[in-house]
mmCIF entry with sequence, helices, sheets and N, C-alpha, C, O atoms, coordinates in Angstrom:
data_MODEL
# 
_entry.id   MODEL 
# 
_entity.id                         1 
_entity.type                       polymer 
_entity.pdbx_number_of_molecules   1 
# 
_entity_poly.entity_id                      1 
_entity_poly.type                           'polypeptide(L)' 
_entity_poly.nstd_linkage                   no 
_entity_poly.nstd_monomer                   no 
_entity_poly.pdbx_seq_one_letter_code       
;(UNK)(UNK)(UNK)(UNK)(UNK)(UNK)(UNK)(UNK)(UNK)(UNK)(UNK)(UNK)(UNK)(UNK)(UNK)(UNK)
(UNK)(UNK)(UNK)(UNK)(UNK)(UNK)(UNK)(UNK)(UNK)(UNK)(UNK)(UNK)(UNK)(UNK)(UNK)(UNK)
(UNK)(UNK)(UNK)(UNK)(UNK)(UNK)(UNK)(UNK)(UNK)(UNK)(UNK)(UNK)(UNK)(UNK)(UNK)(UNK)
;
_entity_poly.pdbx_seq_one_letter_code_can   XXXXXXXXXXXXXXXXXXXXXXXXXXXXXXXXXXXXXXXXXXXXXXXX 
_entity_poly.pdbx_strand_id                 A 
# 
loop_
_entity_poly_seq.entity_id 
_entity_poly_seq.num 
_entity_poly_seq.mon_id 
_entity_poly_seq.hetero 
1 1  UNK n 
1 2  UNK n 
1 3  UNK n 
1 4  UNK n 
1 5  UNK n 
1 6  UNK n 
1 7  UNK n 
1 8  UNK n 
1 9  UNK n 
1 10 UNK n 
1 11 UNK n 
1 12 UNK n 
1 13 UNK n 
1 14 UNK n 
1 15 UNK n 
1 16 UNK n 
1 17 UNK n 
1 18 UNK n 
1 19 UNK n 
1 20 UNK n 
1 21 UNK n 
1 22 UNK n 
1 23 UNK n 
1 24 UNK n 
1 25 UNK n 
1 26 UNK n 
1 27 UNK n 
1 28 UNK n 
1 29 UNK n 
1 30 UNK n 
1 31 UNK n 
1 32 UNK n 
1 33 UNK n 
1 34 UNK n 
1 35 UNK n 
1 36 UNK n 
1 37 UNK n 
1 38 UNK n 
1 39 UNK n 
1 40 UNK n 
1 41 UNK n 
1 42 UNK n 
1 43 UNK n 
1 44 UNK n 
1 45 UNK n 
1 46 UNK n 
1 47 UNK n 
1 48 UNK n 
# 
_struct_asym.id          A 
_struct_asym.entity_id   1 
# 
_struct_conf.conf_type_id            HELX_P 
_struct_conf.id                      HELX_P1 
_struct_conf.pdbx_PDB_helix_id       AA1 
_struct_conf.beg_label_comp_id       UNK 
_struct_conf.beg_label_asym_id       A 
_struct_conf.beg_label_seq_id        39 
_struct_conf.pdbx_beg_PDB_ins_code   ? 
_struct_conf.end_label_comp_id       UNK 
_struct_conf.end_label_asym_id       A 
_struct_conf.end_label_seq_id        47 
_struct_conf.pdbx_end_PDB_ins_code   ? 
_struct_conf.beg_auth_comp_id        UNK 
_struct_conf.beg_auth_asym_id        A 
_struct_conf.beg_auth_seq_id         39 
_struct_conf.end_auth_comp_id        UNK 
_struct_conf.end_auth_asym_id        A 
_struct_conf.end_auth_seq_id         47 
_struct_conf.pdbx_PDB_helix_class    1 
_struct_conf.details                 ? 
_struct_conf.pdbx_PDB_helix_length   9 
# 
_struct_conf_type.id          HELX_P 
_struct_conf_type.criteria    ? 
_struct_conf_type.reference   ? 
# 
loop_
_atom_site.group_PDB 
_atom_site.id 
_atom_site.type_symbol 
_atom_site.label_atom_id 
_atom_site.label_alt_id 
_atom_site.label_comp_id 
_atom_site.label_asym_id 
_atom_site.label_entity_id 
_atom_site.label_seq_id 
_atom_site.pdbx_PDB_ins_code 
_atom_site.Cartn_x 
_atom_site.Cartn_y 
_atom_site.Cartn_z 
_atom_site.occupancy 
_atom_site.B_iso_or_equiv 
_atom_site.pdbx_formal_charge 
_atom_site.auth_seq_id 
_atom_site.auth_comp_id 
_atom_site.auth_asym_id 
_atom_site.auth_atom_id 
_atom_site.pdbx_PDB_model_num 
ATOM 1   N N  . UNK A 1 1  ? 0.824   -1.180  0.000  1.00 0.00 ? 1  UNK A N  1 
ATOM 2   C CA . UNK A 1 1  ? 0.000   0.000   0.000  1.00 0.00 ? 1  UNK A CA 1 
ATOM 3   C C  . UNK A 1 1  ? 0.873   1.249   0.000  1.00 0.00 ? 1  UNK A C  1 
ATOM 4   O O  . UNK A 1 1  ? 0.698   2.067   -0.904 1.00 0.00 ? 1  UNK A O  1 
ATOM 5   N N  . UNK A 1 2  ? 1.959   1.507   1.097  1.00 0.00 ? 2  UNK A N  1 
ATOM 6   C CA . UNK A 1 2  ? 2.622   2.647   1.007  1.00 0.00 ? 2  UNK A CA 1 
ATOM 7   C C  . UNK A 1 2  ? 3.674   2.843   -0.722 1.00 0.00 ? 2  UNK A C  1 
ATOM 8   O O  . UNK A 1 2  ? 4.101   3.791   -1.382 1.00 0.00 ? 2  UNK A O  1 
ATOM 9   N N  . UNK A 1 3  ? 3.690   1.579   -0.810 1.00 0.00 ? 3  UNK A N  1 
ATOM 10  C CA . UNK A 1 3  ? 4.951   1.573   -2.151 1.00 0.00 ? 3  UNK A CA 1 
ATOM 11  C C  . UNK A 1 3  ? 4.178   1.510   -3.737 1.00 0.00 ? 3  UNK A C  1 
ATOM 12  O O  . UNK A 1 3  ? 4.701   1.415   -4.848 1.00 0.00 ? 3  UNK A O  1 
ATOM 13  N N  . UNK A 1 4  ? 2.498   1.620   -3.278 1.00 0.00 ? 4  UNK A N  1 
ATOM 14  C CA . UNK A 1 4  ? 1.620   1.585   -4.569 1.00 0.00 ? 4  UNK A CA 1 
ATOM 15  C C  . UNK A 1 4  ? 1.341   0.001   -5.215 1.00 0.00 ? 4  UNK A C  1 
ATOM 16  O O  . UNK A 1 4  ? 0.865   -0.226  -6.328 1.00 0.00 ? 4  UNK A O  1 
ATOM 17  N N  . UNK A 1 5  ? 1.775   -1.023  -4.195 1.00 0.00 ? 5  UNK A N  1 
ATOM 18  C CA . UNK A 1 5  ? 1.381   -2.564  -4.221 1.00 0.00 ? 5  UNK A CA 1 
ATOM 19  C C  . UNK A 1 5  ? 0.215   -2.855  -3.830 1.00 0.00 ? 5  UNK A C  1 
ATOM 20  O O  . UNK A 1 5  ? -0.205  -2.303  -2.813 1.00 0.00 ? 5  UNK A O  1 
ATOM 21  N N  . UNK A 1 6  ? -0.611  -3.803  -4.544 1.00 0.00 ? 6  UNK A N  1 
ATOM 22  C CA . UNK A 1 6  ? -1.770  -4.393  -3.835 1.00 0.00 ? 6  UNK A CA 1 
ATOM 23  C C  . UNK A 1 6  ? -1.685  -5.157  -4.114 1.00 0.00 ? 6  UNK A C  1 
ATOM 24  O O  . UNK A 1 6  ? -1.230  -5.420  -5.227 1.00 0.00 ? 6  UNK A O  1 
ATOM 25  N N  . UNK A 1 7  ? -2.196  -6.275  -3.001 1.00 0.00 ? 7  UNK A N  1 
ATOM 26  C CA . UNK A 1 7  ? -1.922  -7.609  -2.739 1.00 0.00 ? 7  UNK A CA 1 
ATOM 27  C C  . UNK A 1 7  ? -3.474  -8.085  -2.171 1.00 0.00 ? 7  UNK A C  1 
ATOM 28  O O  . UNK A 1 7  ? -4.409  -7.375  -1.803 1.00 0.00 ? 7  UNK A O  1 
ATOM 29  N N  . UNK A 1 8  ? -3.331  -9.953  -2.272 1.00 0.00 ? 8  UNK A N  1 
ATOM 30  C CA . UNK A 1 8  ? -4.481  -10.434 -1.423 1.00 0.00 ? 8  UNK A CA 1 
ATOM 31  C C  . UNK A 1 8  ? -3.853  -11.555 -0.770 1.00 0.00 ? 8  UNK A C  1 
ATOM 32  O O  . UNK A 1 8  ? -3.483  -12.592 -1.320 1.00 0.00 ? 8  UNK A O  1 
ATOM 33  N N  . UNK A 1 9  ? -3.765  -11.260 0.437  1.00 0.00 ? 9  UNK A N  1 
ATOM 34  C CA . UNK A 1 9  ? -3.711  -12.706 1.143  1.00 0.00 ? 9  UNK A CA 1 
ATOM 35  C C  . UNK A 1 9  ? -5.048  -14.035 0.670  1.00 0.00 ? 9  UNK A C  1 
ATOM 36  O O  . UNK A 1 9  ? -6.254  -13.869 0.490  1.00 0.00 ? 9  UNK A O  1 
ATOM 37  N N  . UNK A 1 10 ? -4.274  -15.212 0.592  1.00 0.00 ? 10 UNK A N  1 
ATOM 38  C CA . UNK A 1 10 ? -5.095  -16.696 0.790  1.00 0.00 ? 10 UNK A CA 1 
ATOM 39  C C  . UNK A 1 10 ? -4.534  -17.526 1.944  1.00 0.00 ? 10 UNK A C  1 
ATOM 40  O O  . UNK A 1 10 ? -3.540  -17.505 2.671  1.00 0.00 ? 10 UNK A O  1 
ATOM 41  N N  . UNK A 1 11 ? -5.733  -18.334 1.758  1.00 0.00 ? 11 UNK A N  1 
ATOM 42  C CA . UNK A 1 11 ? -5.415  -19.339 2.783  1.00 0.00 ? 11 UNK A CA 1 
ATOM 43  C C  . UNK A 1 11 ? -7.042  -19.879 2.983  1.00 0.00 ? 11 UNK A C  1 
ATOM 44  O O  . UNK A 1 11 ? -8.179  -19.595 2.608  1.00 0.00 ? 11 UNK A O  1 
ATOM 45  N N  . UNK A 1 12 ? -6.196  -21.024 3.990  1.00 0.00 ? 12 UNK A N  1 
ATOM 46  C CA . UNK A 1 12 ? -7.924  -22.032 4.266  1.00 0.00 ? 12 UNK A CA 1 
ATOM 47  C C  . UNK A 1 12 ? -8.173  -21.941 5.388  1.00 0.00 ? 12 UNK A C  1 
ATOM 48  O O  . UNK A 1 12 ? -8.764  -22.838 5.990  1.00 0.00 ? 12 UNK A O  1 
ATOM 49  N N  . UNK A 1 13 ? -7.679  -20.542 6.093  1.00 0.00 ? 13 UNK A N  1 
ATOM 50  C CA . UNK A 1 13 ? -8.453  -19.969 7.409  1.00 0.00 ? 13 UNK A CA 1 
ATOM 51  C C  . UNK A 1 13 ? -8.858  -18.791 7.352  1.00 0.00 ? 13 UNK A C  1 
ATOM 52  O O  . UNK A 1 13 ? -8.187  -18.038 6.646  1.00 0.00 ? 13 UNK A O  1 
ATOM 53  N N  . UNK A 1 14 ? -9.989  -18.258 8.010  1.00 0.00 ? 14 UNK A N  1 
ATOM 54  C CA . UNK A 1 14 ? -10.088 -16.805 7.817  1.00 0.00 ? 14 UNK A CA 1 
ATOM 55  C C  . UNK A 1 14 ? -10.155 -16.405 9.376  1.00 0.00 ? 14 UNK A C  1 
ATOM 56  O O  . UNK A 1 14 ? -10.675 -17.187 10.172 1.00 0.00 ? 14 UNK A O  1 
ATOM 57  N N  . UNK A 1 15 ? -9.617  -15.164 9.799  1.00 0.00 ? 15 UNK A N  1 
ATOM 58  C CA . UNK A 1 15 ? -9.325  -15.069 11.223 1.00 0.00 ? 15 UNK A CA 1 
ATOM 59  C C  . UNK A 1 15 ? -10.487 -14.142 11.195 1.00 0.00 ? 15 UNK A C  1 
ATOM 60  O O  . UNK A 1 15 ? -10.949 -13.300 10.425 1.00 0.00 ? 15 UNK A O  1 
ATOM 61  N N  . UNK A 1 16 ? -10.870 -14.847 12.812 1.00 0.00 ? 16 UNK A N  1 
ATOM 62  C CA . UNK A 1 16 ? -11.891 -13.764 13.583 1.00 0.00 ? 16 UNK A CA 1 
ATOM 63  C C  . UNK A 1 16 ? -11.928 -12.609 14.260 1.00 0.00 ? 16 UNK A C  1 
ATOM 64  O O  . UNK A 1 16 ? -13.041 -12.169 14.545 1.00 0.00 ? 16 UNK A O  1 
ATOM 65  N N  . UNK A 1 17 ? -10.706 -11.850 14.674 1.00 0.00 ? 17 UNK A N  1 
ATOM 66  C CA . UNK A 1 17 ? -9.844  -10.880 15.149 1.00 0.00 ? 17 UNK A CA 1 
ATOM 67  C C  . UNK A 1 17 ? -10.449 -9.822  14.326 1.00 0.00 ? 17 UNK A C  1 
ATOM 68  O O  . UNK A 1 17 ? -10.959 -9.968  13.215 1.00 0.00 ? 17 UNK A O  1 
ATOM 69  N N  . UNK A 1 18 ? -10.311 -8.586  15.103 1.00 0.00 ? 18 UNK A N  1 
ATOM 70  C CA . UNK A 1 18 ? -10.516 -7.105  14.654 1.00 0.00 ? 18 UNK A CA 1 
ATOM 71  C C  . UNK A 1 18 ? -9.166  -6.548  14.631 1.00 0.00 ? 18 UNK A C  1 
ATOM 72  O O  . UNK A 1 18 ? -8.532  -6.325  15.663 1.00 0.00 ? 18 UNK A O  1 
ATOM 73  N N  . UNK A 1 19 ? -8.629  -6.274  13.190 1.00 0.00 ? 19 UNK A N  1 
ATOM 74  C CA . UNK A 1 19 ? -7.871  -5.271  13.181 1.00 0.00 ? 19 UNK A CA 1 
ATOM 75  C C  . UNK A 1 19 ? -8.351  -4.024  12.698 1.00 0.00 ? 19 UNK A C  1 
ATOM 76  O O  . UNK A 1 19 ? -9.358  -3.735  12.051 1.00 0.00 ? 19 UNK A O  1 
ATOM 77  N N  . UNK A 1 20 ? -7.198  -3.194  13.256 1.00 0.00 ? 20 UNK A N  1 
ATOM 78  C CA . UNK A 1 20 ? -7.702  -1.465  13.236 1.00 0.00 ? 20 UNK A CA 1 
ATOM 79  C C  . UNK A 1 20 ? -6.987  -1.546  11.508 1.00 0.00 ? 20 UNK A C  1 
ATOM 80  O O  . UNK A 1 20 ? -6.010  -2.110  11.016 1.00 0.00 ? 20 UNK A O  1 
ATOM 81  N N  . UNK A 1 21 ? -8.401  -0.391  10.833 1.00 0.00 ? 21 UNK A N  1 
ATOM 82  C CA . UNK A 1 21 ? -7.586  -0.223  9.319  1.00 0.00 ? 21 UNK A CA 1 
ATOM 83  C C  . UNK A 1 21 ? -6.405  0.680   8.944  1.00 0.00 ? 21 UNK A C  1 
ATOM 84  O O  . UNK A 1 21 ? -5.957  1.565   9.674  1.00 0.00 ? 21 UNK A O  1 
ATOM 85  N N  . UNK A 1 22 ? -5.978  0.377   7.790  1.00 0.00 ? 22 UNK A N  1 
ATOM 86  C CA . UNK A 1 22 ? -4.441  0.864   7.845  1.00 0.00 ? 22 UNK A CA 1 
ATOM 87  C C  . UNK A 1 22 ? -5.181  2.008   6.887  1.00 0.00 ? 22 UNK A C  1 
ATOM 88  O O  . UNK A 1 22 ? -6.071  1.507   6.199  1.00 0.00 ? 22 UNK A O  1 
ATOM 89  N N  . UNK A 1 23 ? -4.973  3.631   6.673  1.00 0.00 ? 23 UNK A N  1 
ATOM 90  C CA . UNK A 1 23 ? -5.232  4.334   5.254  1.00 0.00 ? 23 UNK A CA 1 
ATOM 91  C C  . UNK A 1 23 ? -6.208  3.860   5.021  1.00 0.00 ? 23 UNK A C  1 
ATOM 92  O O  . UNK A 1 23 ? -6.219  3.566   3.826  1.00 0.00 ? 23 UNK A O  1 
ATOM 93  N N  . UNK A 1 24 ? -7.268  3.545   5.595  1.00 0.00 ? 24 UNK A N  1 
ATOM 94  C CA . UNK A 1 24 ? -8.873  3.627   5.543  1.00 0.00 ? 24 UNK A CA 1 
ATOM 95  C C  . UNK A 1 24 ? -9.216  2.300   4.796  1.00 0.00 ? 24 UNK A C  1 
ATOM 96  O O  . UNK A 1 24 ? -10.216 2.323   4.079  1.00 0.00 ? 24 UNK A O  1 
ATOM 97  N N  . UNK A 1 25 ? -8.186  0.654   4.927  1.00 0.00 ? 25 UNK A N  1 
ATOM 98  C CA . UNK A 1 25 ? -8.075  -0.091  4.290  1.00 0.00 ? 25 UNK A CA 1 
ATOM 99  C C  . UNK A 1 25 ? -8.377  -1.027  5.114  1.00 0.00 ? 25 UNK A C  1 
ATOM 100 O O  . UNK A 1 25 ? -8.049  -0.627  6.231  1.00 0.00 ? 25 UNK A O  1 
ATOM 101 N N  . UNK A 1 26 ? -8.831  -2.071  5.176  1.00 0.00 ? 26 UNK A N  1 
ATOM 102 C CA . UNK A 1 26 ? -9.003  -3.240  6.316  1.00 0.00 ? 26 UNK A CA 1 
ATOM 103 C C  . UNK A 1 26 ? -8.302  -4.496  6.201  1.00 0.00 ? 26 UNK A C  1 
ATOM 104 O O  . UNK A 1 26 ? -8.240  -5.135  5.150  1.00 0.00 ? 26 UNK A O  1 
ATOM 105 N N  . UNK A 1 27 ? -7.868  -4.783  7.098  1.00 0.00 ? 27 UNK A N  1 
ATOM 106 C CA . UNK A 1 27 ? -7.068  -6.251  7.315  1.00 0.00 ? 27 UNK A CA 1 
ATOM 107 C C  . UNK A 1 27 ? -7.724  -7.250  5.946  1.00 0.00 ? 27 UNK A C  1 
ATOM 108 O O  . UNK A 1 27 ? -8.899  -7.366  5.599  1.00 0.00 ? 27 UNK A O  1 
ATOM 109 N N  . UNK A 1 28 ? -6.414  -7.921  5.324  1.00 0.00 ? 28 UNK A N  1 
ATOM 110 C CA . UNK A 1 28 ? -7.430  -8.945  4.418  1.00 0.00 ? 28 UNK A CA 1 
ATOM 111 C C  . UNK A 1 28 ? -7.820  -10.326 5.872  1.00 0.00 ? 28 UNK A C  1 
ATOM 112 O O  . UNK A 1 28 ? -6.862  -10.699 6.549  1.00 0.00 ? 28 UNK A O  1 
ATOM 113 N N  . UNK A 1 29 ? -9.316  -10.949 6.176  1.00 0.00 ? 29 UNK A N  1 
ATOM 114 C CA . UNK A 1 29 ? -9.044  -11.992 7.020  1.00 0.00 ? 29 UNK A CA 1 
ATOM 115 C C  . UNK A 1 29 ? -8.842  -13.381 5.991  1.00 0.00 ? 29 UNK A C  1 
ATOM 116 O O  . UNK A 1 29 ? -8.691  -14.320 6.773  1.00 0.00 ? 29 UNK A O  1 
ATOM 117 N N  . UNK A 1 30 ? -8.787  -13.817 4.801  1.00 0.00 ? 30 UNK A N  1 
ATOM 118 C CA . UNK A 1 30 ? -8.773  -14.718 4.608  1.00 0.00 ? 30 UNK A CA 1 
ATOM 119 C C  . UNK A 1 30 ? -7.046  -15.079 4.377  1.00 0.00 ? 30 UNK A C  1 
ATOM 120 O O  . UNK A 1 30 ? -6.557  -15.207 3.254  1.00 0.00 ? 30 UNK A O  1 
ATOM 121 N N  . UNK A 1 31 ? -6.211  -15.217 5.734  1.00 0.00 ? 31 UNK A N  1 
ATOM 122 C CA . UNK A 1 31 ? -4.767  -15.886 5.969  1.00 0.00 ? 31 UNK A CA 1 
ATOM 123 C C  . UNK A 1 31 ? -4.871  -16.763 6.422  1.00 0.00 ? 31 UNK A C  1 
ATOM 124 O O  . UNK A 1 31 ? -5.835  -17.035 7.138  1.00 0.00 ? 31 UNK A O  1 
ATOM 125 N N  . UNK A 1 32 ? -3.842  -17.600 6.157  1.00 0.00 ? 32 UNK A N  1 
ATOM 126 C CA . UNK A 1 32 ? -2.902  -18.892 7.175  1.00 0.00 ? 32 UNK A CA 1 
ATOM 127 C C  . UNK A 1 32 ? -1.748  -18.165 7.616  1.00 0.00 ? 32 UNK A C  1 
ATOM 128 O O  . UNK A 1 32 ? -0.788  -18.325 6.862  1.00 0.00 ? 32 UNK A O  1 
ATOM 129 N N  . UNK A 1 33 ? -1.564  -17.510 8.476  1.00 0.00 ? 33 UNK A N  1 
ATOM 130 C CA . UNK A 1 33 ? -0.138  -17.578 9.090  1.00 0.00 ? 33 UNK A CA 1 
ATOM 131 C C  . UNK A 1 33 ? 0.233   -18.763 9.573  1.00 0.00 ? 33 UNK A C  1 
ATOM 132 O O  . UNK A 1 33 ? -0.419  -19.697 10.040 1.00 0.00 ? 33 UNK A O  1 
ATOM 133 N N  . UNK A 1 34 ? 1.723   -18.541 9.340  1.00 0.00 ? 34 UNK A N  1 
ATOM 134 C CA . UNK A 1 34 ? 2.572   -20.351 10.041 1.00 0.00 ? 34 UNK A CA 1 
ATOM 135 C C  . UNK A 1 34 ? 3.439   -19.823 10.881 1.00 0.00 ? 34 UNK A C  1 
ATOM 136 O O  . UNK A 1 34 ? 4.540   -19.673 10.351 1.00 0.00 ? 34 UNK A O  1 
ATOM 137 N N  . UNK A 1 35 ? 3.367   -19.383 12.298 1.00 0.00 ? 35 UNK A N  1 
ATOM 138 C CA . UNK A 1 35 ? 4.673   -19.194 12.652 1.00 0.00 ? 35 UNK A CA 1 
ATOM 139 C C  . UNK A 1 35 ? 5.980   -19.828 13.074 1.00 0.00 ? 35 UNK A C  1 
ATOM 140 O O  . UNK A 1 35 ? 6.120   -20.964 13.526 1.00 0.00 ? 35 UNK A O  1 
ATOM 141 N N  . UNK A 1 36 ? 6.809   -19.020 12.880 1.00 0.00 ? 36 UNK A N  1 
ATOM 142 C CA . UNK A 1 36 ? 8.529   -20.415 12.912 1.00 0.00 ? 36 UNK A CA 1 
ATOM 143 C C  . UNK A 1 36 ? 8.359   -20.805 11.579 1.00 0.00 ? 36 UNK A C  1 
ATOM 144 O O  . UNK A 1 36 ? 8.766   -21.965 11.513 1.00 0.00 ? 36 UNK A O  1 
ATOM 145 N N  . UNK A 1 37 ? 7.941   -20.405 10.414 1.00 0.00 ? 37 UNK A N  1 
ATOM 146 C CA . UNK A 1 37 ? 8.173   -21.564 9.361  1.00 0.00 ? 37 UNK A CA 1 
ATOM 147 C C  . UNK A 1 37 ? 8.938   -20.657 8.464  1.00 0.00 ? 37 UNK A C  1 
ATOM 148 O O  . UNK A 1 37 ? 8.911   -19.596 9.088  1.00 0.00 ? 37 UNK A O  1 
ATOM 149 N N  . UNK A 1 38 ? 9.575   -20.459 7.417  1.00 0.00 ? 38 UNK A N  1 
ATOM 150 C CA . UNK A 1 38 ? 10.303  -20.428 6.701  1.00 0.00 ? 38 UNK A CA 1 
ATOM 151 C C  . UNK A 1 38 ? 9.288   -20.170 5.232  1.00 0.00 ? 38 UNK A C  1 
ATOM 152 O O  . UNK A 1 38 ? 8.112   -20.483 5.418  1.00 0.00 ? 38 UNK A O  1 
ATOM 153 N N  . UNK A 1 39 ? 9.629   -19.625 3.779  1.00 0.00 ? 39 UNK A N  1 
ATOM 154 C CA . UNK A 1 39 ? 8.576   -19.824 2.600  1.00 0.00 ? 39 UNK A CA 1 
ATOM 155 C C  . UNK A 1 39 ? 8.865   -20.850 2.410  1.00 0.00 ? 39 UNK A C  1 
ATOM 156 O O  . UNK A 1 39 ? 8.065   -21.771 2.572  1.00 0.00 ? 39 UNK A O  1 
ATOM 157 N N  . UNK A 1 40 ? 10.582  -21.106 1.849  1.00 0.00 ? 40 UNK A N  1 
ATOM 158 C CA . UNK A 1 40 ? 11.140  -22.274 1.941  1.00 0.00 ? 40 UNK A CA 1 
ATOM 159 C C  . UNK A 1 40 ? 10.484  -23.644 2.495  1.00 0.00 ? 40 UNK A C  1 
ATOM 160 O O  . UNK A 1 40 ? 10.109  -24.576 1.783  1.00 0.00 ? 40 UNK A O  1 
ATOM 161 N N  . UNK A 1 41 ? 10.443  -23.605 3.402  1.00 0.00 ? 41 UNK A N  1 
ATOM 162 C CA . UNK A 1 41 ? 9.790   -24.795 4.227  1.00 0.00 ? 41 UNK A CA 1 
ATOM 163 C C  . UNK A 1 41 ? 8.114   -25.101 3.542  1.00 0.00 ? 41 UNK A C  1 
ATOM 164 O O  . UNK A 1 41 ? 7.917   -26.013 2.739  1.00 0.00 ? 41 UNK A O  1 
ATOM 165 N N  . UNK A 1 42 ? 7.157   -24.289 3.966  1.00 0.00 ? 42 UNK A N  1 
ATOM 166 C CA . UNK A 1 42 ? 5.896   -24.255 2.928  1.00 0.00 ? 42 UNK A CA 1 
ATOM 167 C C  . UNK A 1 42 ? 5.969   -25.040 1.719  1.00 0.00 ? 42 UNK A C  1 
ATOM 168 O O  . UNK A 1 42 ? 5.434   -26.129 1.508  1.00 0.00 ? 42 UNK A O  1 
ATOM 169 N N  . UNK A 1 43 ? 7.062   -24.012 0.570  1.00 0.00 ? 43 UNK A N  1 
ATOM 170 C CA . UNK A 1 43 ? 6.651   -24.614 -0.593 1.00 0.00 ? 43 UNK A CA 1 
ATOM 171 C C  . UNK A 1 43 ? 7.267   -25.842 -0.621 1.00 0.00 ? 43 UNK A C  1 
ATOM 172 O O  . UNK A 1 43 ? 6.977   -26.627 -1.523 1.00 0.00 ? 43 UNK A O  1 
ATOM 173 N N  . UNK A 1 44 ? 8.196   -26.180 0.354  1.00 0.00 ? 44 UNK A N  1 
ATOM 174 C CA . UNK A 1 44 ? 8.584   -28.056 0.430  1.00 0.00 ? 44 UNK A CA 1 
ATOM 175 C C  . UNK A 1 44 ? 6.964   -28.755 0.265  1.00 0.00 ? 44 UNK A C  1 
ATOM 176 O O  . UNK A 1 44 ? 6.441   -29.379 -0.658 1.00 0.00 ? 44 UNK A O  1 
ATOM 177 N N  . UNK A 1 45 ? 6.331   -28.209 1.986  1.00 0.00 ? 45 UNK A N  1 
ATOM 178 C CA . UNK A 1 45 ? 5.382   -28.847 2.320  1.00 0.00 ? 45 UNK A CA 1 
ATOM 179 C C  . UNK A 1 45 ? 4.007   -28.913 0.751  1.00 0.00 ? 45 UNK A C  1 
ATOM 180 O O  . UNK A 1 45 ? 2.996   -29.615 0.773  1.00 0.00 ? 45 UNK A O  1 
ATOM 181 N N  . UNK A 1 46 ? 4.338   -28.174 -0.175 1.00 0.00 ? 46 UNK A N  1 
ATOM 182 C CA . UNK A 1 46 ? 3.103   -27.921 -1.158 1.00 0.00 ? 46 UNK A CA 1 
ATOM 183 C C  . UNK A 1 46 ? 3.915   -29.019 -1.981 1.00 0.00 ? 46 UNK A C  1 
ATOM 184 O O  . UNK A 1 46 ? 3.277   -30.070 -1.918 1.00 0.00 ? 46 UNK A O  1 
ATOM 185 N N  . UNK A 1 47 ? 5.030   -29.169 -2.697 1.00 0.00 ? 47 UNK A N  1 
ATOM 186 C CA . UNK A 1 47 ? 5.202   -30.378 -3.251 1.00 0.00 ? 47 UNK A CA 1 
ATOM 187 C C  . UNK A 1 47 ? 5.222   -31.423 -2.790 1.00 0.00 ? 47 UNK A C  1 
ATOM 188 O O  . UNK A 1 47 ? 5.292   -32.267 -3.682 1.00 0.00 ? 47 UNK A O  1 
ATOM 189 N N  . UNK A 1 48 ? 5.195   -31.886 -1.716 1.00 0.00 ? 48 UNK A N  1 
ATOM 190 C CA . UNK A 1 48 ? 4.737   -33.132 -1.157 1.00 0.00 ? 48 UNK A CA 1 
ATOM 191 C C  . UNK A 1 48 ? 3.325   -33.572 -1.024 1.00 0.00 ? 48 UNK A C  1 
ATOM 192 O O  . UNK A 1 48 ? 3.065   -34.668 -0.526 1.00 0.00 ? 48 UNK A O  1 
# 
């Protein structure tokens, strides 16, 4: 957003949490965060 990027998070969770909006923009909720994991590690776990 600040650098003129837009993006969408995915994933097969959507979080229930209220975040405050950034520049009148709102949290995307449909993420998986993994924490401790690596991308590296992930895209192992997607070819397997």
């Amino acid at each position: 957003m600040d650098e003129g990027y837009a993006f969408d998070y995915i994933g097969t969770q959507e979080d229930p949490a209220s975040y405050p909006s950034y520049k009148g923009e709102a949290f995307d909720m449909d993420h998986e965060g993994r924490g401790g994991w690596t991308s590296g590690q992930i895209l192992d776990g997607i070819r397997a």
